[in-house]
N, C-alpha and C positions, 0 to 999 in steps of 0.2 A: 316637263311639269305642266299641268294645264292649269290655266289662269281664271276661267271664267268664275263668278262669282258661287256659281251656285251647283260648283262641283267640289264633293267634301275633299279630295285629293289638293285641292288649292290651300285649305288649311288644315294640313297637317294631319289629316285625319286619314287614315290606312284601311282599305274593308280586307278584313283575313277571315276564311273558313276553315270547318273543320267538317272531314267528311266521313260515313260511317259506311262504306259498303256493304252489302252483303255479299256473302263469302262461300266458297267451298271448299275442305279440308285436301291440302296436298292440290290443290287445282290450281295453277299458278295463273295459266292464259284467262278461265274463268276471270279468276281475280283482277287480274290486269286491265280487262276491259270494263269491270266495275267501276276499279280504281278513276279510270280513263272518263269514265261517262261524267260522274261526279265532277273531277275536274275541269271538264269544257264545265259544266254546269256551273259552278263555281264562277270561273272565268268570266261566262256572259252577262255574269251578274256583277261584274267590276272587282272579284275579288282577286289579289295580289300573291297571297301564299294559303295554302290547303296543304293541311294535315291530315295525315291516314293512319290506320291503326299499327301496332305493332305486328311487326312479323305478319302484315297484310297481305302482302304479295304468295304467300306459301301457306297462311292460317297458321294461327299461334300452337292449335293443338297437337302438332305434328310427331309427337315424342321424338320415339327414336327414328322416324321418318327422316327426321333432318340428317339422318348421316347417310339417308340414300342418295347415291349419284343422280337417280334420274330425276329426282325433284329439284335436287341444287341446280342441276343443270338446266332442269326447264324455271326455274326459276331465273336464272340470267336471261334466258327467252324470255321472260315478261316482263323484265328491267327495260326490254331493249323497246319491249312496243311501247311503254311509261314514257324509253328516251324520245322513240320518234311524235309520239304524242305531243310532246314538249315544246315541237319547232315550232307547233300554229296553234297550241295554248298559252296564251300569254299569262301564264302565273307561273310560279316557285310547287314543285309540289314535292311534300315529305312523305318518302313510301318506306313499310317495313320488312326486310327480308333479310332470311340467314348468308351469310358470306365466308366463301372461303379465302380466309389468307395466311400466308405462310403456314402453313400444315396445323390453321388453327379455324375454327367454327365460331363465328361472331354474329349475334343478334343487334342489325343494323339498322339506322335511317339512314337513306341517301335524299339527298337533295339533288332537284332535276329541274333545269332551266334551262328554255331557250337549247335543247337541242345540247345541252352538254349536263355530265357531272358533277356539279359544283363540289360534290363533299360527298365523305364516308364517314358518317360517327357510329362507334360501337358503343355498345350498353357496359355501364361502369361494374354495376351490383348487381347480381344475380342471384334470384331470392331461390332457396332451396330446405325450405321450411314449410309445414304444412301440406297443400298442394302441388308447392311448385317444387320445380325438380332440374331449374333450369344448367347449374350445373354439367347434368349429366352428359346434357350438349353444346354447350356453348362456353366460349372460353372468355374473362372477361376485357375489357379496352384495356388494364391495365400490363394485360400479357403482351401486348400488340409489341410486334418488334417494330413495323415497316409504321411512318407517315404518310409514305404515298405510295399509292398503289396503280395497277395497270387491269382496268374493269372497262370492259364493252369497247377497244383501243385507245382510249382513254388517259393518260394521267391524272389521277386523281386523289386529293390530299384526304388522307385517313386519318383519323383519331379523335379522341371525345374533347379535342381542347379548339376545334372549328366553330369560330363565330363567322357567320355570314352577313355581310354588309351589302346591299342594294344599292347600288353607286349613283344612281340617280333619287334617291327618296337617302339623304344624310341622317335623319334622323331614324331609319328600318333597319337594325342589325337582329339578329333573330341569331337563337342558338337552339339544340336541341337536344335532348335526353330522352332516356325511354325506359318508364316503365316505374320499375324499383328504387328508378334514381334519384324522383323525388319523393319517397317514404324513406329515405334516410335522413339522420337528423343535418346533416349538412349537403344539399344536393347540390349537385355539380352546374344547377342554374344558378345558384348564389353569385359564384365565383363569374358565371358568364356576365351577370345583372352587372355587377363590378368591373367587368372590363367593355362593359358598354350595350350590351342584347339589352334592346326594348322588349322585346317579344320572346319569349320563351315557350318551348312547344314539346310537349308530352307525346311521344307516341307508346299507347299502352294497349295492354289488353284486357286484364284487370277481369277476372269473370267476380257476376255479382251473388254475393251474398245478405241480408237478411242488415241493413245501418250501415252498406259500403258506399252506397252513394252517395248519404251525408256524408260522413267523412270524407269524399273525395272533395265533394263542395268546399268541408273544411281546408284540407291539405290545399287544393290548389288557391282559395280564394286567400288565406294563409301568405302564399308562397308569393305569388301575387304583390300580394300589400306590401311584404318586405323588402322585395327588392324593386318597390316602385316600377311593375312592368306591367306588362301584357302576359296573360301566362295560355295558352292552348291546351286542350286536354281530350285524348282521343279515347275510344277504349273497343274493342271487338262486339261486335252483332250477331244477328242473326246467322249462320251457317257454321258460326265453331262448332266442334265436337262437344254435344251432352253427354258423355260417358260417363261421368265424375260430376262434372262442372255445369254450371248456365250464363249467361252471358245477357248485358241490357244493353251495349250498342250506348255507354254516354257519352254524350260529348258536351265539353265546356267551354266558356268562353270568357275569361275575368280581366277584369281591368284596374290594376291598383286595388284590389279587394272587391270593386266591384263587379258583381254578374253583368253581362253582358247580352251571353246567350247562350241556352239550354240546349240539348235535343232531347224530345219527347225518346223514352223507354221503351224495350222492346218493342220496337218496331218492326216489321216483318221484310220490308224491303229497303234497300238505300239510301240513306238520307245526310243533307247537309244541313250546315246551322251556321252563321255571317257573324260576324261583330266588327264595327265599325271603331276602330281604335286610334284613342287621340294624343300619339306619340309627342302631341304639343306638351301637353299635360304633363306628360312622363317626364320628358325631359326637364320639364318646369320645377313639378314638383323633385327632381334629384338635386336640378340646384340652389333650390330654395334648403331642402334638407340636408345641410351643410355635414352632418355626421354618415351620411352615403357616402362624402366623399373623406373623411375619415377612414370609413371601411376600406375604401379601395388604396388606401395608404397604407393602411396596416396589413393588407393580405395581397401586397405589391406581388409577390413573390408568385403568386395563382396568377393573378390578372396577368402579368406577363407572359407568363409558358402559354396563353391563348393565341392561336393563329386566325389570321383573318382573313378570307375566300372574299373579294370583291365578283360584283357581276351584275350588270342591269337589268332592270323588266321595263316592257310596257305599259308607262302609264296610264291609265283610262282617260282618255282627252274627249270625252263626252261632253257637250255643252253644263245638259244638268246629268250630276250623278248623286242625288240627294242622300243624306243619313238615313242609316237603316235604323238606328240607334236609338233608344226614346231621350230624349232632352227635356227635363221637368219644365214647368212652366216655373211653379215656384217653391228652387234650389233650396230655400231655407225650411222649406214647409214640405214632410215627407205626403204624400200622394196618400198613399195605404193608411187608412182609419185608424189600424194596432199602432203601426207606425208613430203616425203623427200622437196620438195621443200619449205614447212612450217619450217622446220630443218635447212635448211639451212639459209633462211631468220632470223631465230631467233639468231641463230650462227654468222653471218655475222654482224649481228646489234648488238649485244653484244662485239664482237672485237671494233668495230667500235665506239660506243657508249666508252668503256673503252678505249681510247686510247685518246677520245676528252675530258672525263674525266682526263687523266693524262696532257695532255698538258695546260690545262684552268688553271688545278692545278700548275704547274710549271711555267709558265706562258714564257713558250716555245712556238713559230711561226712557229718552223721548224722542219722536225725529216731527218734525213740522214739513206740510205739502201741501202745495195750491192745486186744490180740484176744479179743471173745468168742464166734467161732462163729457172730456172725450176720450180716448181709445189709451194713449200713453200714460196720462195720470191716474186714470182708470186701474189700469193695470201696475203701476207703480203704489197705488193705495192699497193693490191685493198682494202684493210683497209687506208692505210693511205692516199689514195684519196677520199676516202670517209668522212672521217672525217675533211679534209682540205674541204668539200663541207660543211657541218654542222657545221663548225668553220668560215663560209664565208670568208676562206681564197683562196687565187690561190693556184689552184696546183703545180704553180711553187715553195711551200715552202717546196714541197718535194725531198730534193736533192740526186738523182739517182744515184748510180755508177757500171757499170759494169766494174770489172778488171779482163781480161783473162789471163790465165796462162798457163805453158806447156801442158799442157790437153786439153784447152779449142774447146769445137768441135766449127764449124762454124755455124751448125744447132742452140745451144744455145746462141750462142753472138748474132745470127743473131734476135733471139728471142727473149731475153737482149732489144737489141736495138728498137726493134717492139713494145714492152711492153712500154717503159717508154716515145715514143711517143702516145703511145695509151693512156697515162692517162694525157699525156701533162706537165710533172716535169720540173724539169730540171735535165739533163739527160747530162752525161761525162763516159769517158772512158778510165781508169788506166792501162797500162798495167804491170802490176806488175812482168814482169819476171825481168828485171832488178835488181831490190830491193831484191829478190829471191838470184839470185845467185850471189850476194853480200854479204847476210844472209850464204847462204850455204859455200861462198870462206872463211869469216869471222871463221866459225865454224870448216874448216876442211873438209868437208863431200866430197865423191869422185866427185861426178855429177860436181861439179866446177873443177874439173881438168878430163875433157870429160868422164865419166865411167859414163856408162846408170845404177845407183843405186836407183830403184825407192824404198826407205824405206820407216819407216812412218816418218821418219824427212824431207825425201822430197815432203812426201804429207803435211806435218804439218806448214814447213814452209810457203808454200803458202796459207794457212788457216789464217795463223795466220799474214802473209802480210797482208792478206784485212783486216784481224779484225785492225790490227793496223791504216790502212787509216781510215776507217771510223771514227773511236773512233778520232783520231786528224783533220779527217775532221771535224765531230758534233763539236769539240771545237772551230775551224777556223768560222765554220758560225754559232754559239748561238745556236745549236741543240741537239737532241735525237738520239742515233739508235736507232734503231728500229732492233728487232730481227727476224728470219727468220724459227728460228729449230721447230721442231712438237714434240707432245705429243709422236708417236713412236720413231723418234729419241731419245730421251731421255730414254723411257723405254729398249731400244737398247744399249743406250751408242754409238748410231751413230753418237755421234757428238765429235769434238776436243774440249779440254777442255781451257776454257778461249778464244774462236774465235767466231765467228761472229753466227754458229748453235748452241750455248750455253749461250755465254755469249753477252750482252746488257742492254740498258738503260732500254728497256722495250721492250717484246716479246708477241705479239699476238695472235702469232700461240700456245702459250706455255702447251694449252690443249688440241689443234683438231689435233687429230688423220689424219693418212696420207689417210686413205682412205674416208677419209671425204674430205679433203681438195681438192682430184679432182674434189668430187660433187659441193664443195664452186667454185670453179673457174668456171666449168662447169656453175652455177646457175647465178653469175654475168654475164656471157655471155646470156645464155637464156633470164634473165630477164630483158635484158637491162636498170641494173644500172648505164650505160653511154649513154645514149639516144644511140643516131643513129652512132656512133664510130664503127669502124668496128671491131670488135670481135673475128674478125677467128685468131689472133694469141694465144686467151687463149685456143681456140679447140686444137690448137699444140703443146702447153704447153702439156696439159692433154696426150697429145697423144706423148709425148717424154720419153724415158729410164730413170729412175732414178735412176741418178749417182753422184758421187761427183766430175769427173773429175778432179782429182788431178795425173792418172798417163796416160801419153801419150799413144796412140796407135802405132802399127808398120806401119801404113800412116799419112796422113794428112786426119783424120776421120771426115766425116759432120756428124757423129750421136757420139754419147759419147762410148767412150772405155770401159769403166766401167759399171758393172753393181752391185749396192747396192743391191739389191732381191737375187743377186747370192755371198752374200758373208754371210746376215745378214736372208735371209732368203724372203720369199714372202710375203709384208705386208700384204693382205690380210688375211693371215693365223696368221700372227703375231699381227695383231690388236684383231683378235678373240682371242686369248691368253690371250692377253694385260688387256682386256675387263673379261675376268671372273677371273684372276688373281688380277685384283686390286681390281674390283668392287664384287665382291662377297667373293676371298680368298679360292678360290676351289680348293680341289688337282689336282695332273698334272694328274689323272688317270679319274678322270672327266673333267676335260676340254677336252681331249683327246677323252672321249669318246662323249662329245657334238660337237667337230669338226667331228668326222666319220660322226656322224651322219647327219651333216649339209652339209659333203663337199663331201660325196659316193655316186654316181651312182645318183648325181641330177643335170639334166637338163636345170635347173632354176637358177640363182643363186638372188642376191638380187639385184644388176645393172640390168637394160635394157639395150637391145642391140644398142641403140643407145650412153649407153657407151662407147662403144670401148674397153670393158675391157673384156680378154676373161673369158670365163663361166669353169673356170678349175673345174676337178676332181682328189682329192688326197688321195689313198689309206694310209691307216694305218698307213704302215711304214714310210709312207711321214712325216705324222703329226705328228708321233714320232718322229721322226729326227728334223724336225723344231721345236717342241717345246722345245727338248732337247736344243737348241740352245737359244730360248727365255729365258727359265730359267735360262743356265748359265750367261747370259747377264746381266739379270732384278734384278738378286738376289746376284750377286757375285762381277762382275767388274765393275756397272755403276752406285754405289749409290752415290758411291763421287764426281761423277758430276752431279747427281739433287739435293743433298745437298745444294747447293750455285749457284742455278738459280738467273736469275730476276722476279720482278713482272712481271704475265702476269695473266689477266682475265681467270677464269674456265668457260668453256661454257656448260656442262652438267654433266649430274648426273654418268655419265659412269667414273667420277673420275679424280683427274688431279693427278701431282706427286709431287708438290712445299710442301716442307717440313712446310709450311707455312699453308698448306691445306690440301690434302685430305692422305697423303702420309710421313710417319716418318719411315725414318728405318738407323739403323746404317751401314757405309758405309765400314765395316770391316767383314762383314757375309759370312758363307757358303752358298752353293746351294746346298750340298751333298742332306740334306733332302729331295729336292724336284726333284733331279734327281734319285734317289734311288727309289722315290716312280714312276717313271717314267717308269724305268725297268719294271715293273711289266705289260706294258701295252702289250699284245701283237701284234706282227709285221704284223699280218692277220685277 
């Protein structure tokens, strides 16, 4: 197993292809050194297992050709050049051809490693509807008398119940099917996902008709998602027989539902397509999804009768052997414009919807919130105007407070103010320094007898002045607050404990993520969720420093003195942390190595430029440093304040932290473990 850092084989990640050769009907040697070319090509590129079409070796069209001796026959000739091929290509390769055994005709995969055999799986279901006719020739896996067979001198284990295990990669067990096997409603990969194949592989031929490629997209991304795998998907090219039929040559590549990788359509000559698969993942997510393992209790009786072919490959021990793979920059925020503004919409209306749920419930009129101008309360003011529109109530029953404090820039009061007219509340203005250093003279603390002591008791106290207004405002007018802190705050511990970014009646924002949440505000302005209201103060929102403004500046600053990014770290980077840290549980040495990858020498990031967010690039040691910084946060000092959150709706699958939900951890842990394993990443 090769160890360097910046080879994707060291975390768990597998590069498999699938290959499409072009073909000639009945020409098996043709075929064979097609098959053959691909594969070195394949190979050189670090991939591990290559998939080939159905009934490759001989071409699927061959009707009643397949009961001629001299095809069958030169068909084991081209087996044999695939075997010796095998010795000095170092991958797994799935090839498809008719076979004869015991005085029966079986449309086969064979798997070919390393100079041997590993496996003969026959085809289960044999479509004889429409087109196909296969029937006529082929008999199916179920007829099979023999398990093992004697092919090219060989012993070799036969039947559709071979899972294949890579005895140096524990977590690469690959099973195969072909064709028909997965358009039936229970395919014989179910049952393989179930006794443990990550990787599941189609070899098909599938000629195309006029919405078969969607569907195929569907079927296998579908199939996929279910059994939490890797799923392959091959289908015939260019050189079948047009007599009937036509043929596009796709191939697929899915990961847990997600695409991976495509190959371009009718193509004229042979072509491969990679995906780089992260069997971490897989495996994660099946024991995380504790009813996966239900299934394979209740269909004991399948998973057993599977036999398992162990056998090693050579793993790629190349210094670097970088991801082929795209890795978002940022995981919460989809890339694609339709996308993301679908994301948002759905996010938006889930706050929204849950908030007119708690209030119907409580049988509450009113919710009360501190506006300061920035990004989270911002966008928690446009939740709970909205929900006052779907409760047919005025927005006046939204009662607004912004109270500035010694920090307070002019830029975000002035913003404060522009807000809570733009949604039309009702709308007052606290100024809590008074109250402050009243608290602070009360306590002792220097600042009240004039010494510029910006501590955290003199940022805390003003935190926790506003938390105290509102909390006895809501009681003054029959109301809720309504909470303001975000999904990263929390995983940060950027919030004061028991104040206004922690603690509430009920908090909205209490799963979306900060870099989502500029899209959310962003998207209410685009999509004008307030008709014709003029808007451009949430552009400025978006486009304001995110700070907490609790310590003065050395003027009378119109932008905020503080900067949160510059103490906690840069959320973007910290979200992508956030994100494979909860939701997956991956070491720092892989996260680390999925940020390089995502955030080195690319041009692109996942925002458009009409973000306004700039398109940073951060070298290694960057990422190492800020996630050293995430980790000690996430893991050490900020569990005792997600311990004792409020209710607030989860809005996606990326994970919330409410001890109630997606996230339990004792609030007494170390982080050594995970900063230790940190060290190891290197600085370059």
């Amino acid at each position: 197993m090769p160890q360097p850092f910046h080879n994707l084989y060291s975390h768990d990640f597998v590069r498999l292809a699938v290959g499409v050769p072009r073909c000639r009907v009945a020409d098996p040697l043709y075929n064979a050194e097609q098959t053959i070319l691909l594969a070195e090509q394949a190979a050189a590129k670090g991939a591990l297992l290559v998939a080939f079409p159905e009934l490759g070796l001989s071409s699927y069209t061959c009707d009643d050709l397949f009961h001629q001796r001299a095809l069958l026959d030169t068909v084991l000739v081209a087996l044999n050049k695939v075997l010796e091929a095998s010795i000095r290509i170092p991958a797994a390769m799935i090839v498809g051809l008719p076979l004869r055994v015991d005085h029966r005709l079986f449309n086969c995969a064979v798997v070919v490693a390393g100079g041997r055999i590993q496996g003969v799986v026959p085809k289960i279901y044999l479509p004889n509807y429409n087109e196909f006719y296969e029937v006529r020739q082929f008999s199916s896996a179920d007829d099979a008398i023999s398990d093992e067979i004697e092919l090219l001198g060989q012993r070799v284990p036969f039947g559709a119940d071979l899972l294949f295990q890579v005895a140096n990669l524990p977590l690469l067990r690959f099973h195969a099917e072909i064709c028909e096997d997965v358009w039936v409603p229970v395919p014989p990969s179910s049952y393989a996902a179930l006794a443990g194949a990550t990787v599941l592989v189609n070899l098909s031929a599938s000629n195309i008709v006029v919405g078969k490629s969607d569907y195929r997209h569907q079927l296998v991304s579908q199939q996929s998602a279910r059994c939490l795998a890797a799923y392959l998907y091959s289908s015939a090219g260019r050189g079948e027989s047009s007599t009937d039929l036509a043929w596009d040559g796709q191939a697929l590549i899915y990961e847990n539902g997600d695409l991976l990788a495509e190959a371009e359509r009718f193509q004229d000559e042979s072509h491969l397509i990679f995906g780089d698969v992260d069997l971490e993942r897989l495996s994660r997510d099946r024991m995380r999804t504790n009813t996966f393992g239900q299934s394979m209790r209740r269909h004991a009786g399948q998973v057993a009768a599977f036999r398992t072919v162990n056998f090693a490959l050579e793993v790629p021990a190349r210094e670097v052997l970088p991801l082929l793979r795209n890795v978002a920059r940022f995981p919460y925020v989809p890339a694609n414009p339709a996308l993301r503004d679908k994301r948002c919409m759905e996010v938006y209306n889930i706050q929204v919807q849950a908030l007119v749920q708690r209030l119907s419930a409580s049988g509450m009129k009113k919710v009360v919130i501190g506006i300061s101008g920035g990004l989270d309360s911002t966008h928690a003011l446009l939740v709970c105007a909205k929900a006052m529109e779907r409760l047919n109530l005025p927005a006046t029953n939204i009662m607004a407070y912004t109270m500035p404090g010694f920090a307070t820039s002019t830029r975000t009061l002035e913003q404060a103010r522009r807000l809570m007219a733009f949604v039309g509340c009702t709308a007052a203005e606290i100024d809590i320094r008074p109250s402050c250093i009243q608290m602070l003279k009360d306590i002792g603390h220097p600042y009240s007898e004039g010494h510029e002591d910006y501590d955290v008791t003199f940022e805390n106290v003003q935190a926790g002045e506003r938390t105290s207004h509102l909390f006895r405002l809501a009681n003054h007018v029959n109301g809720i607050v309504i909470g303001t802190g975000d999904l990263s705050e929390l995983a940060l511990g950027w919030c004061t404990y028991g104040v206004g970014d922690h603690m509430s009646h009920y908090n909205v924002n209490a799963s979306v993520p900060k870099t989502l949440i500029a899209h959310l505000v962003r998207w209410v302005a685009e999509s004008r969720q307030f008709g014709d209201a003029d808007s451009r103060v949430l552009m400025d929102v978006v486009n304001t420093e995110i700070s907490p403004e609790l310590v003065p500046g050395k003027a009378n600053d119109s932008a905020p003195a503080q900067s949160t990014q510059s103490v906690i770290g840069p959320y973007e980077l910290q979200d992508f942390n956030l994100y494979y840290t909860l939701r997956f549980g991956f070491a720092p040495t892989k996260v680390a190595f999925l940020a390089h990858h995502a955030w080195k020498d690319r041009t692109v990031g996942a925002w458009p430029e009409e973000a306004h967010v700039a398109r940073n690039e951060y070298a290694l040691k960057d990422i190492k440093h800020n996630l050293g910084i995430f980790l000690h946060r996430f893991f050490q000092t900020s569990q005792f304040k997600r311990t004792c959150v409020p209710n607030g709706p989860k809005v996606g699958s990326g994970g919330s932290l409410s001890p109630r939900g997606d996230w339990r951890a004792p609030s007494d842990s170390e982080s050594r473990l995970w900063l230790e394993n940190l060290k190891t990443v290197p600085d370059a």
